[in-house]
C-alpha positions, 0 to 999 in steps of 0.5 A: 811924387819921391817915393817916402820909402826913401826917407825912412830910417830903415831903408839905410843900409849898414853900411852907411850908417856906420858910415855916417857915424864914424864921419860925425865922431871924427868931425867932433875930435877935430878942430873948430874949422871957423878958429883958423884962417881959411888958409890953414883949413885949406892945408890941413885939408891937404893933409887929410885932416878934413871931412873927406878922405884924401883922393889920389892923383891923375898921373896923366892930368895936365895943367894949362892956364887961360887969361880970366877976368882978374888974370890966369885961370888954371884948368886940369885936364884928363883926357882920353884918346880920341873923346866923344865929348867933354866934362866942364867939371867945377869942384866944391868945397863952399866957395871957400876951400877944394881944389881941382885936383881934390877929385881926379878919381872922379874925373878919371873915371868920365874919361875911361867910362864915358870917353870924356875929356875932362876939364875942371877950372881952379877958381877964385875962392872966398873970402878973400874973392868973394862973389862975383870972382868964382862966377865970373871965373866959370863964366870964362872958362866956360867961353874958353871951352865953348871956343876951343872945344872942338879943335883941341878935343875933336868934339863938341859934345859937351857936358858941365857938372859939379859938387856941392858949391860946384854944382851951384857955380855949374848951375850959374854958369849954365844961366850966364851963358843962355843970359849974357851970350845967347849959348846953350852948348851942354847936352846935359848938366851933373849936379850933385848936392847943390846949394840953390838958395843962399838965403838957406832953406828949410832943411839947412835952416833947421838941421842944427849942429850936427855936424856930418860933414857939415851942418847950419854954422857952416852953411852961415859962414860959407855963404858969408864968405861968397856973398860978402856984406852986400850981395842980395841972396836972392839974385837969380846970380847968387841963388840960381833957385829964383832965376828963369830956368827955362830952357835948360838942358837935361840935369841929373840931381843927386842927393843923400837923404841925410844931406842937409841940403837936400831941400835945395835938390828937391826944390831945384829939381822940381823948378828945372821940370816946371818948365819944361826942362827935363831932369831925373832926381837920384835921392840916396837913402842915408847918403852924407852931403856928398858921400860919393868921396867915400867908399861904399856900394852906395857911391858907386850906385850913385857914380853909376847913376851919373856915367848911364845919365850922361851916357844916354845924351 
């Protein structure tokens, strides 16, 4: 079983408690998100005005393009000499806001630890693509590095992971590729703070305003904008929490105890093992939804956590 250890209050350390204050004070002082267009959020997250601190760039990313299912994918690429593998890397932000050169930091760091070539895909965000552009994206970049993996980076070693709504678009991907095209080509898959279930579960339906990094209201709209009016929530498609998860590759999930999707990791995690996959459960005392993008002894336990998984593999 988790160790309830991790849960109480008191095994937050200083650090992150402040923290996690200082990140709902300055949420509360900023603008309804939900007030402007989506494009107006997307520049001032630019600016640094969002939830997370503004990341520095790779000098050393390169970008191509690859033809998608509604024109041309942009793929940013940071690679090190001679890779022993590559990252399929798809970035958060609900769906509806991020970009792929928001976490290069990240992405550098896979290439000088774990000699990974990191391949991370711009998709087609909501609302204005909502569901199914984002998947259907992933799903094409994902082919793409299947196909050329092994002439353009000498490996075929390969991994997928993401964030939040990537670690999500990450888990789709991986059920697209098993279900449409009979491939299972990752060694192993990094999901950090996913949402499993857009019908929302317990500890989002119940986590209220509070809005550390985000909160219910979010949760509401950013499904809003991805499913659309129409899409059923419980499609193993839209919500990979109800699909045939068997067969899968080993997975890392990480999560923040002061997460409120939290439940959406422990639910997932516990599903990936039911059937006979394997996965270990990082669960981080206190950590924000993902608190990695700040600096603390907490995100480079976490980070560390991710570079011995995908190291063993």
């Amino acid at each position: 079983m988790i160790d309830p250890a991790l849960f109480d209050p008191s095994a937050i350390s200083d650090e992150i408690r402040a923290q996690n204050v200082d990140i709902v004070a300055k949420l509360s002082s900023l603008p309804d998100q939900w007030s402007v267009p989506p494009a107006v959020v997307r520049e001032r997250r630019r600016q640094g005005l969002g939830p997370f601190p503004l990341m520095p760039t790779s000098a050393r990313a390169k970008v191509i393009t690859i033809d998608g299912p509604a024109g041309p994918i942009p793929l940013r690429i940071i690679a090190p000499d001679n890779p022993r593998g590559v990252y399929f890397h798809i970035h958060g932000g609900g769906w509806t806001f991020g970009t792929a050169d928001e976490q290069d930091p990240w992405l550098e760091r896979l290439a000088e630890r774990c000699g990974l070539a990191v391949v991370s895909v711009e998709y087609r965000v909501a609302p204005e693509d909502p569901y199914p552009a984002a998947p259907d994206d992933c799903e094409a970049a994902a082919l793409w590095l299947v196909r050329e993996a092994q002439s353009r980076f000498g490996t075929s070693r390969l991994f997928i992971g993401g964030e939040s709504a990537g670690a999500h678009l990450s888990a789709v991907t991986i059920l697209r590729l098993r279900d449409k095209h009979g491939l299972k080509p990752f060694r192993g898959a990094n999901l950090f703070a996913g949402c499993y279930d857009l019908t929302m579960t317990p500890s989002v339906a119940r986590w209220g305003s509070e809005k550390l990094i985000l909160n219910t209201r979010d949760i509401r709209i950013f499904t809003d904008n991805f499913c659309g009016p129409e899409a059923d929530r419980r499609s193993p498609d839209i919500s990979p929490l109800y699909a045939d998860l068997a067969g899968l590759p080993p997975a890392l999930f990480s999560v923040g105890t002061r997460d409120l999707l939290i439940d959406d990791t422990l639910f997932m995690a516990s599903r990936w093992v039911s059937v006979g996959n394997k996965a270990e459960l990082a669960v981080w005392p206190g950590g924000c939804h993902v608190f990695i993008r700040f600096d603390s002894a907490l995100s480079e336990q976490a980070l560390s956590r991710i570079d011995r998984f995908i190291e063993a593999l």
